[in-house]
KEBA-891998 format. One line per 2 residues: number of its first residue (from 1); their letters; for each residue y, x, z of C-alpha. Coordinates in Angstrom, 2 decimals. Example, Ala and Ser with C-alpha at 12.3 -4.5 7.8 and 13.67 -1.06 7.14 Angstrom:
BEGIN
1 = AS = -4.50/12.30/7.80 ~ -1.06/13.67/7.14
END
This chain:
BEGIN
1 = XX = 0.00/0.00/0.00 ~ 3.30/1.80/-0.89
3 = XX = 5.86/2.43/2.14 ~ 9.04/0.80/1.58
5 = XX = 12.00/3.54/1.93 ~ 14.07/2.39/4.64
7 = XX = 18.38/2.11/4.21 ~ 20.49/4.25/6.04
9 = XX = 22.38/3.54/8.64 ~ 25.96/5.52/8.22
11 = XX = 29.06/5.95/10.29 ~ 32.25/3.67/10.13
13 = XX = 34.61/5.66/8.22 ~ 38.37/5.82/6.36
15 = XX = 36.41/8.44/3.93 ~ 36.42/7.76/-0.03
17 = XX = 33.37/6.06/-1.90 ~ 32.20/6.35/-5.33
19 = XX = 30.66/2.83/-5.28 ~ 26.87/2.34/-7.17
21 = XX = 28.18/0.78/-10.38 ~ 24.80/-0.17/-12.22
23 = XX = 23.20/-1.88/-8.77 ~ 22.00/-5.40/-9.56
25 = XX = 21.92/-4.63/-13.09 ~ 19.39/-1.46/-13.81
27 = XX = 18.00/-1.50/-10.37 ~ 18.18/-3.92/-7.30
29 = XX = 21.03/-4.14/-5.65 ~ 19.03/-5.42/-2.60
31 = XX = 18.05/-2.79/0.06 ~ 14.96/-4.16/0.79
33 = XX = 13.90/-4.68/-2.57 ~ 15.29/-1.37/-4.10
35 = XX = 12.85/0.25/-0.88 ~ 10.30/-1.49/-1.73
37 = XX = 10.36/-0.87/-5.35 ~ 10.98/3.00/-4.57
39 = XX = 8.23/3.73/-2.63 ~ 6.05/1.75/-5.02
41 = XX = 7.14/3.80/-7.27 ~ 6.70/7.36/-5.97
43 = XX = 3.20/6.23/-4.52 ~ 2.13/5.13/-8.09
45 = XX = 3.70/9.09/-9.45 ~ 0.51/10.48/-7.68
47 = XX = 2.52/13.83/-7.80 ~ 1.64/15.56/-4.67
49 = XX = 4.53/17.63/-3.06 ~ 3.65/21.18/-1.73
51 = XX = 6.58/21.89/0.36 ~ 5.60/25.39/0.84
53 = XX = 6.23/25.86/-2.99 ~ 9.45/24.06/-4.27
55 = XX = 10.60/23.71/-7.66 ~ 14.11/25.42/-8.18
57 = XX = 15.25/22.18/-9.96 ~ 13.67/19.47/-11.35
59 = XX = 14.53/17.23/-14.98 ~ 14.98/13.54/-14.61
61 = XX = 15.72/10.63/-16.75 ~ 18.13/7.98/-16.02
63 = XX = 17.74/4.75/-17.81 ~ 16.97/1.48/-15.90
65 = XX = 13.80/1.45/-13.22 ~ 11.64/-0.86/-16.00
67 = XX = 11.72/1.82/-17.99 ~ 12.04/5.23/-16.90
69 = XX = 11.15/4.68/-12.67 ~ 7.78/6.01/-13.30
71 = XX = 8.40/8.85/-15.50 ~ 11.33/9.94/-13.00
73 = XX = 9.54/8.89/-9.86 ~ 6.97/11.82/-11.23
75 = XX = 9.86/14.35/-10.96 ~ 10.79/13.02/-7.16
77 = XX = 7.42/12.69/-5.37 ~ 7.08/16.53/-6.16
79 = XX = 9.44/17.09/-3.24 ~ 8.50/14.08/-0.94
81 = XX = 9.12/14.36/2.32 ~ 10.06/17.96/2.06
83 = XX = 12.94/19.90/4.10 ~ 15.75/20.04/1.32
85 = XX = 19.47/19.73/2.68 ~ 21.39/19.66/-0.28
87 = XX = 20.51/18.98/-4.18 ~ 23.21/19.73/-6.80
89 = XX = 22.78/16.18/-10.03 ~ 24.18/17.23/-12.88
91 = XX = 24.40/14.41/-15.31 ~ 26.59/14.01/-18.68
93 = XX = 29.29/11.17/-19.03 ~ 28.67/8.34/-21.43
95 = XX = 31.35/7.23/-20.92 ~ 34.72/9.76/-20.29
97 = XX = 35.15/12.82/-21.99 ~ 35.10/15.89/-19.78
99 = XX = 35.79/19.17/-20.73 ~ 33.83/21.53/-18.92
101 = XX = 32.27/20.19/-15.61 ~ 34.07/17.87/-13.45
103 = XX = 33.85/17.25/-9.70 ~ 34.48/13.34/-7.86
105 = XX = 37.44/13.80/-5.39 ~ 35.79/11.38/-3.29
107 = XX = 33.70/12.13/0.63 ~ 30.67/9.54/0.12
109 = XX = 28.73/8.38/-2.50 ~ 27.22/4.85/-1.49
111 = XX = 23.90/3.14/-3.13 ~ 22.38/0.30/-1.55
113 = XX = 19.85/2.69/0.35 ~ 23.22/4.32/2.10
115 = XX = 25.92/6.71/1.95 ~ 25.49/10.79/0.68
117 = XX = 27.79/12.59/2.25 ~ 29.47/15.40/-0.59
119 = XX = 29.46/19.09/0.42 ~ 33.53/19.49/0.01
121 = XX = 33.96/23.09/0.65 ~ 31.21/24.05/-1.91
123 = XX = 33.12/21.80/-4.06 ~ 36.65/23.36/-3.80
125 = XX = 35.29/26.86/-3.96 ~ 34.11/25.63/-7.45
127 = XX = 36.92/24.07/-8.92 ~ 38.69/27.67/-8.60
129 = XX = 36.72/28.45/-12.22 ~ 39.35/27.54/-15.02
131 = XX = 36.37/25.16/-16.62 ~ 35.81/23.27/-13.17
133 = XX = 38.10/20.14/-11.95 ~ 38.45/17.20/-10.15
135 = XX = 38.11/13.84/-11.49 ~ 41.39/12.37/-12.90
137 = XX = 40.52/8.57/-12.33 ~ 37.18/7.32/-11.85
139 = XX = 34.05/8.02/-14.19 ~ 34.01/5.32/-15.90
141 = XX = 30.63/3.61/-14.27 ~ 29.02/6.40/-15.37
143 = XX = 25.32/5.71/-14.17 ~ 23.27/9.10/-14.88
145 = XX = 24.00/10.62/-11.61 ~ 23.43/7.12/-9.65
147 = XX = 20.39/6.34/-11.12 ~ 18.97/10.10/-9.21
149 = XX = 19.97/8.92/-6.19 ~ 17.50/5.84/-4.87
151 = XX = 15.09/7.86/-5.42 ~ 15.95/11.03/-4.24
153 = XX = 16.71/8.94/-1.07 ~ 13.57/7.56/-1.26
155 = XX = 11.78/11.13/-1.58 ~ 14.01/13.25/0.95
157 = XX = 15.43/10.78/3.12 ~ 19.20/11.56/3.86
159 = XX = 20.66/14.55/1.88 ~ 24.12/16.23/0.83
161 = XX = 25.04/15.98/-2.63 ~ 26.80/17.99/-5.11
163 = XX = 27.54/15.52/-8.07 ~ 28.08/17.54/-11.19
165 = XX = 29.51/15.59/-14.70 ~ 28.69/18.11/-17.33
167 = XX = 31.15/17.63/-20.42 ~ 31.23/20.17/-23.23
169 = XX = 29.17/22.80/-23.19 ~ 28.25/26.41/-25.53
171 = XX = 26.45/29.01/-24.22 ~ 29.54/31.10/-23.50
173 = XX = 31.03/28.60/-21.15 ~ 27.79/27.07/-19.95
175 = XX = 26.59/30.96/-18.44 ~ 30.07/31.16/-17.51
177 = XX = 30.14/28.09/-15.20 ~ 26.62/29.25/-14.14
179 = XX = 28.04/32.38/-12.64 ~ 29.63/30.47/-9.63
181 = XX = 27.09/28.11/-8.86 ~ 24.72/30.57/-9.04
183 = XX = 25.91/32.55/-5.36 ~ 25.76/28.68/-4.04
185 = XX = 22.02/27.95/-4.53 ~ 19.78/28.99/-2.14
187 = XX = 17.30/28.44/0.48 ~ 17.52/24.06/1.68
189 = XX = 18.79/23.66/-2.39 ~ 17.30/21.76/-4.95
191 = XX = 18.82/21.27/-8.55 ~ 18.14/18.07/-10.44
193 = XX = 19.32/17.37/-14.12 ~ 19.56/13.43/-15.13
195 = XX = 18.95/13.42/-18.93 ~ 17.11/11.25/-21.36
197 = XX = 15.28/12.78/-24.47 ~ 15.95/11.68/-27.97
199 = XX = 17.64/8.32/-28.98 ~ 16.43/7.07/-32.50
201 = XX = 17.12/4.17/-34.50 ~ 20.09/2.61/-36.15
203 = XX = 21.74/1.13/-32.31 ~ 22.29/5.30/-31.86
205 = XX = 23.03/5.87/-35.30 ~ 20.27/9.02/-35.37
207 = XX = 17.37/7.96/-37.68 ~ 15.89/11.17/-39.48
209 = XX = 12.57/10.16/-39.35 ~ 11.07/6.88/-41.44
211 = XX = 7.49/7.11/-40.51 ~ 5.09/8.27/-38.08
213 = XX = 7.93/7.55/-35.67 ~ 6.22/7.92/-32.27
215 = XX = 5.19/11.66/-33.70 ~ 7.70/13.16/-34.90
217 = XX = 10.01/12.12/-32.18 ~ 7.61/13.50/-29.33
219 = XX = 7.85/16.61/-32.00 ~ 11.21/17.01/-31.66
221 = XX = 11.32/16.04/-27.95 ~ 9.16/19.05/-27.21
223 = XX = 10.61/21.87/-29.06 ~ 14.10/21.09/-27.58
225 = XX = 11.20/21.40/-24.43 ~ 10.12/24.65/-25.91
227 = XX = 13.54/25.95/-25.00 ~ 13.87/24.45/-21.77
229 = XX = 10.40/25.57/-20.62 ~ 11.02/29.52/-20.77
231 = XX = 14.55/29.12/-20.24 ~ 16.47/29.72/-23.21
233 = XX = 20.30/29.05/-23.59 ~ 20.82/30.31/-27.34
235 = XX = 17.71/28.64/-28.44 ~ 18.23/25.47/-27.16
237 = XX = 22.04/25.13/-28.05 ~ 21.02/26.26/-31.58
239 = XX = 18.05/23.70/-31.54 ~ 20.50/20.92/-31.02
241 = XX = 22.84/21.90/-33.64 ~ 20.65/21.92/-36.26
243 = XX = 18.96/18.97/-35.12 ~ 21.43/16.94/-34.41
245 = XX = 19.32/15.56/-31.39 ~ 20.23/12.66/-29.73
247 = XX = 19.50/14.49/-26.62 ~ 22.34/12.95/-23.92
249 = XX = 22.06/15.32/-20.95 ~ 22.13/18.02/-23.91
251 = XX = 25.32/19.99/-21.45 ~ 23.41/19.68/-18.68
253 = XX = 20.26/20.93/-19.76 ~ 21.97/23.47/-21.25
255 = XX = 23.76/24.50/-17.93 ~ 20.66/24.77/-16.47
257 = XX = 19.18/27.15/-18.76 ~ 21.91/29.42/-17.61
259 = XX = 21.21/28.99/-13.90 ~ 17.97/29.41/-13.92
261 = XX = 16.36/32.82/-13.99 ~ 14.91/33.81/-17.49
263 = XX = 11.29/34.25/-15.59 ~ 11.75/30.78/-14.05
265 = XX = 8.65/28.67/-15.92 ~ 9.09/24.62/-16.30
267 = XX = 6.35/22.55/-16.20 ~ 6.48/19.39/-17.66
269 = XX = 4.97/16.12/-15.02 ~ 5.71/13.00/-17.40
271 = XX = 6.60/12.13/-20.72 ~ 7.18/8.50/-22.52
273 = XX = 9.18/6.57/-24.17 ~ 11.16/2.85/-24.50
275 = XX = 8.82/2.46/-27.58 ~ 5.43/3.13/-26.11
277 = XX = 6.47/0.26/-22.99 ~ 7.88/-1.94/-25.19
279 = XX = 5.85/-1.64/-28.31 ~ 9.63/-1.83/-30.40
281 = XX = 10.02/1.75/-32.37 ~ 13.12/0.38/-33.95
283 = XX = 15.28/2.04/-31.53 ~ 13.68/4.47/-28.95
285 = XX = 14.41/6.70/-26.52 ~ 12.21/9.65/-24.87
287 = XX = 11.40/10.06/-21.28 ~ 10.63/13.50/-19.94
289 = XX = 10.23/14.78/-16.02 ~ 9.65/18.42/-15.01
291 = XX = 10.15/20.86/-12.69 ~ 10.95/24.86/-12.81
293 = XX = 9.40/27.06/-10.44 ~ 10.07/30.94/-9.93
295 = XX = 11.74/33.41/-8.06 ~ 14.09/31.25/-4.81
297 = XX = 17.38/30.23/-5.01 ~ 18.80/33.55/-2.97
299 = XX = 22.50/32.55/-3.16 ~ 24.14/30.91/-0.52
301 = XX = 22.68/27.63/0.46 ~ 23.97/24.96/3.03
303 = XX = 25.84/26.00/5.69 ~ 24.87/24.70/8.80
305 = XX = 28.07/22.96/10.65 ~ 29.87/22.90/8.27
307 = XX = 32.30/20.03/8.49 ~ 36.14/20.86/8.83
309 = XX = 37.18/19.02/11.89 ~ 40.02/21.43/12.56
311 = XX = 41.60/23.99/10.08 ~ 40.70/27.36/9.65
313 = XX = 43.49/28.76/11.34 ~ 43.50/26.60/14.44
315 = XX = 39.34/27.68/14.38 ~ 40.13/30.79/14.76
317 = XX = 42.86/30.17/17.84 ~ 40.26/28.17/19.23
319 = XX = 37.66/30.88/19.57 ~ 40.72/33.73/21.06
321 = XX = 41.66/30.94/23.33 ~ 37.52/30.15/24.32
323 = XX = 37.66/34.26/24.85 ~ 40.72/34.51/27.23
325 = XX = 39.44/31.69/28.61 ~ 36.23/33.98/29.84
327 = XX = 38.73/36.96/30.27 ~ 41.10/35.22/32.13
329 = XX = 38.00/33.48/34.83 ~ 36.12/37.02/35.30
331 = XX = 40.00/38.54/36.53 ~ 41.50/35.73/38.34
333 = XX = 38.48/33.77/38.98 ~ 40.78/30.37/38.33
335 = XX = 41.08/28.40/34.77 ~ 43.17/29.47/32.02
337 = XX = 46.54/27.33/31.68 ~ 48.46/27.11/28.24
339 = XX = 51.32/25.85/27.08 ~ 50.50/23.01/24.98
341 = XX = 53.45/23.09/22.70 ~ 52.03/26.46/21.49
343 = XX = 48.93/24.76/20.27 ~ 48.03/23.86/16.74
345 = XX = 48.56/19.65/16.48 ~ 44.58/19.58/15.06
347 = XX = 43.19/21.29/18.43 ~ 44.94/18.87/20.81
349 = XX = 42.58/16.18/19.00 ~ 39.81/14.70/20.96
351 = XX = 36.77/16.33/20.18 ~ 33.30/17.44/21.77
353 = XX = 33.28/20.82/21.98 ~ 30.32/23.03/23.03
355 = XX = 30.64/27.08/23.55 ~ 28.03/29.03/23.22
357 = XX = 26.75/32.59/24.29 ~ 24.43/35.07/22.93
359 = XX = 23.11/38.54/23.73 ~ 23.36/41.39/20.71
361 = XX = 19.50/40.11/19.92 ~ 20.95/36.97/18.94
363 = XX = 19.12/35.43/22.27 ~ 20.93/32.76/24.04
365 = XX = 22.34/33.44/27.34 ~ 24.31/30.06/27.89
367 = XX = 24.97/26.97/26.33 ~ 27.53/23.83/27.70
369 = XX = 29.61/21.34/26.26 ~ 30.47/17.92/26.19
371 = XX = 29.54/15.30/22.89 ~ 31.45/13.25/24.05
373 = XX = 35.07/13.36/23.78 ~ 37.48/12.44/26.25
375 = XX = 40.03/15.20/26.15 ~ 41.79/17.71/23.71
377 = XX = 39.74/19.73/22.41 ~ 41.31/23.15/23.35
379 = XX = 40.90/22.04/26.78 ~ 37.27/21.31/26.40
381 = XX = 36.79/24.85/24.60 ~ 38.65/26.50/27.75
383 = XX = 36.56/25.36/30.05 ~ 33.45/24.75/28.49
385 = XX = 33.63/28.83/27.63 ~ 33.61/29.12/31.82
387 = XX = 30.75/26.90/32.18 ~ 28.71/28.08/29.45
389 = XX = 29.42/32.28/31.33 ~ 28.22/30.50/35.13
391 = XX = 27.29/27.18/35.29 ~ 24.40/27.01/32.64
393 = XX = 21.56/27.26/35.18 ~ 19.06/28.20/32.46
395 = XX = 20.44/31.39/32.89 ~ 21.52/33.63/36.14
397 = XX = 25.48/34.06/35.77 ~ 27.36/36.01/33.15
399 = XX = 28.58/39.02/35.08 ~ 31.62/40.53/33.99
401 = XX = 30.53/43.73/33.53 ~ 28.39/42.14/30.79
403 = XX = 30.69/40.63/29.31 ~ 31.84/42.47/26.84
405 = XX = 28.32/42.81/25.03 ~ 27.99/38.95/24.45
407 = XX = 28.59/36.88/21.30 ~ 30.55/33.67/21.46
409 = XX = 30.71/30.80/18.85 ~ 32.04/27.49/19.53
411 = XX = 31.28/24.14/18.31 ~ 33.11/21.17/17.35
413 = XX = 31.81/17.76/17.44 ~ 32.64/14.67/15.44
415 = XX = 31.67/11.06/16.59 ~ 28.62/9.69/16.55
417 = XX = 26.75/7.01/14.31 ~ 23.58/5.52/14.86
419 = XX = 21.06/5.85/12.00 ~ 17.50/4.48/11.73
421 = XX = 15.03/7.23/12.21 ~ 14.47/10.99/11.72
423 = XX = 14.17/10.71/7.99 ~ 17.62/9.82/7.87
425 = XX = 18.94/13.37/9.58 ~ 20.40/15.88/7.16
427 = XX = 19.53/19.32/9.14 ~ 22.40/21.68/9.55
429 = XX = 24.79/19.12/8.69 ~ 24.25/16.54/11.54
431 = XX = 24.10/17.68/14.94 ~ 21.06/15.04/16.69
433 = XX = 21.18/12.78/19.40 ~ 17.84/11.95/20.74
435 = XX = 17.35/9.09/23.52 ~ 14.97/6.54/25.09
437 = XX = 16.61/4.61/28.18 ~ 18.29/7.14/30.61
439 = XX = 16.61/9.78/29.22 ~ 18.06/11.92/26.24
441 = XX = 19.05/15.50/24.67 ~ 20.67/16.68/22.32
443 = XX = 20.57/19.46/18.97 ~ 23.35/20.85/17.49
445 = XX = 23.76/20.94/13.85 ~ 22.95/24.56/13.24
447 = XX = 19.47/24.53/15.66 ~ 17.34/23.49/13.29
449 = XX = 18.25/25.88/10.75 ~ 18.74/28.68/12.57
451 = XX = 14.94/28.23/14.03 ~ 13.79/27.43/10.02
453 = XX = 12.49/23.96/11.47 ~ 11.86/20.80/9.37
455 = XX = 12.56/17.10/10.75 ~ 9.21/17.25/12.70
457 = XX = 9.61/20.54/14.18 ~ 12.77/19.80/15.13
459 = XX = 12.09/16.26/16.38 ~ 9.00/17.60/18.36
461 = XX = 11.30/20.12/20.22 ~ 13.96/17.66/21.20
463 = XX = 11.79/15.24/22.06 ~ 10.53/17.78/24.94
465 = XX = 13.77/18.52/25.58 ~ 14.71/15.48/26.23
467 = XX = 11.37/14.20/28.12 ~ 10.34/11.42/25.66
469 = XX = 6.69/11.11/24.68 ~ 5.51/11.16/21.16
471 = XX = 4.06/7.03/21.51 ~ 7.93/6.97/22.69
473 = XX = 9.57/7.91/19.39 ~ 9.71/4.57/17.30
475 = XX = 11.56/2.66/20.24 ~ 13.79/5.74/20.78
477 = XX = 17.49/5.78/19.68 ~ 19.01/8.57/17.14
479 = XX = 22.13/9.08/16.96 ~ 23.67/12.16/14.50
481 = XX = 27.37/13.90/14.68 ~ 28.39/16.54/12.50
483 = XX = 30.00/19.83/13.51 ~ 31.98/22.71/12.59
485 = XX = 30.52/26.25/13.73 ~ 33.41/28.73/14.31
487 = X = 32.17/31.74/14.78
END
């Protein structure tokens, strides 16, 4: 029996949507029904997902459910319920024209499974290339990035998202772009193109075939796939020239030939087409999934806590102030006091705060703070820094002659939301609050990646912590904040 994919339960926010445009019309618009449908769907793929070997990126189509679901749904269920954070869609536009790639100036996007939060920074560090911008107006209803997202939601539960609209593309520009999305990728990443294959008949004004139809398109579908398979930029752009294939996500694909290494090796998990489900050749078009395996993304990756709750600047008081703070307690053995008009406008905010301090190892020697917020934050970093040095009773106290060799980082903390299981925790982004009746602990974002754990490692740990028993874990509450690490 296939297991529906439960919605996600988000936070009330003043952040800016991209709305799902095509809901209701080329899938359900209906959460239920959309979860039900999705896990249907990835059960049927029979694709089984070895999350100790994950594809580098994966090739999806995007028409409606009724007639691509199954062939896409053979991409997904090759990373069910694996541990990836982030995955970069890079879709064309049917419907603007972009030059280059362009990025949505919006926080969320929202399908009727939930909200994706966008990884901002990552985006504004790429709009610095000259052929990467923001979104002037909205895309149009584009739908080949939307139609990824159900069931990527479905497959991986919550996620961030990097939304990519590919627009005109040539090998020059396409290795180009690839050059500064290439440091991003890494470890937590997963790259998915949304393309269809070839569009033939007279409604898309491409007919060079009269006969054998079903043939000679899969023929031409597959050496464009030659090209994609052993990555090949020049090949496939020159392919598609000559052609003239009706290939949509043809900027995409191409892009991804040029992120991928030339040893990465694609292997193709599905192919159809309109005409073999419908049984009408007049006007078809292909349906291909696949995934590309090699050498790990080594760039970047996700950065745990890495929401921007405060500016950089004020960050970077915040931890001086956390260290005088210690400084000031270990010489006068009374809190720090500070003139408030001398502090940045974003630190007097209410925030949680937590401080934390580690040995040269990288071994914790104390760790308080508050989730909470009731006051401004500097004043929660100030003292927090003091409890975290004496009051942590993990630990014997911080003596001051030690001092000096310890680490400090401090963390911020947003509010919290309620969401509807583990499955819908993004680790390194949220920060996890795990409770049953009086009884509850908490994670901060960058725990679980900092130990390599996945959602069940993680949950199994803070479940200890927090003295809940496993039978205890489907009538337990979870609650997730994000955070921003200053270090």
């Amino acid at each position: 029996m296939a297991k529906d994919v439960a919605p996600i339960v988000t936070a009330p926010t003043t952040a800016k949507y991209r709305e799902a445009a095509v809901a209701g019309s080329w899938y359900p618009d209906d959460p239920t029904a959309l979860g039900t449908l999705i896990g249907g769907l990835l059960d049927q793929a029979k694709t089984k997902s070895d999350c100790s070997n994950l594809p580098k990126a994966l090739v999806s189509p995007h028409a409606g459910y009724r007639f691509s679901g199954a062939t896409a749904a053979k991409a997904m269920a090759a990373v069910r319920n694996c541990n990836i954070r982030r995955v970069w869609v890079l879709g064309p536009s049917h419907h603007r024209h972009i030059d280059g790639v362009a990025l949505y100036p919006v926080d969320t996007f929202r399908t009727p499974l939930g909200e994706l939060p966008l990884d901002a920074q990552t985006l504004h560090r790429l709009a610095e290339h000259p052929n990467i911008s923001f979104l002037n107006g909205n895309d149009g209803g584009e739908h080949s990035l939307e139609m990824e997202l159900p069931l990527l939601q479905g497959a991986l539960g919550a996620f961030e998202l990097v939304p990519l609209l590919v627009g005109t593309m040539d090998v020059a520009r396409a290795k180009s772009i690839a050059k500064v999305i290439q440091p991003e990728l890494g470890p937590g990443d997963l790259v998915v193109v949304s393309s269809d294959f070839t569009h033939h008949g007279p409604r898309f004004d491409y007919e060079p075939f009269k006969d054998r139809l079903a043939e000679q398109i899969e023929g031409l579908d597959h050496f464009a796939w030659s090209h994609l398979q052993k990555p090949d930029p020049k090949g496939l752009h020159q392919m598609l020239n000559e052609t003239g294939a009706t290939i949509c996500g043809r900027n995409p694909l191409l892009l991804l030939t040029a992120i991928l290494d030339e040893q990465d090796v694609g292997t193709e998990l599905a192919y159809t087409t309109s005409g073999d489900l419908t049984q009408d050749w007049n006007n078809s078009v292909s349906y291909l999934a696949a995934r590309f395996d090699g050498t790990a993304w080594a760039g970047r990756g996700p950065q745990p806590g890495s929401a921007q709750l405060v500016s950089p600047d004020t960050a970077q008081e915040l931890l001086k102030l956390a260290g005088k703070s210690l400084n000031h307690w270990f010489e006068h053995g009374k809190m720090l006091e500070v003139d408030e008009s001398k502090i940045p406008a974003d630190a007097q905010l209410q925030l949680g705060a937590f401080v934390t301090l580690t040995r040269a190892d990288g071994s914790l020697r104390g760790c308080i703070g508050e989730i909470q917020a009731f006051r401004p934050a500097y004043k929660a970093v100030i003292a927090r820094a003091v409890d975290a040095a004496i009051r942590d009773n993990r630990f014997s106290p911080v003596t001051k002659a030690e001092l000096s060799t310890l680490h400090l980082d401090i963390t911020l903390l947003g509010p919290n939301w309620q969401v509807s299981g583990p499955n819908q925790i993004i680790l390194g982004r949220h920060g996890i609050v795990l409770s049953h009746g009086h009884r509850g602990a908490t994670f901060l974002p960058q725990v679980a990646t900092d130990y390599g754990w996945d959602r069940a490692t993680m949950l199994s740990h803070l479940s200890r912590k927090a003295g809940i028993a496993q039978n205890e874990l489907e009538t337990a509450k979870y609650e997730v904040y994000e955070g921003q690490v200053i270090k």
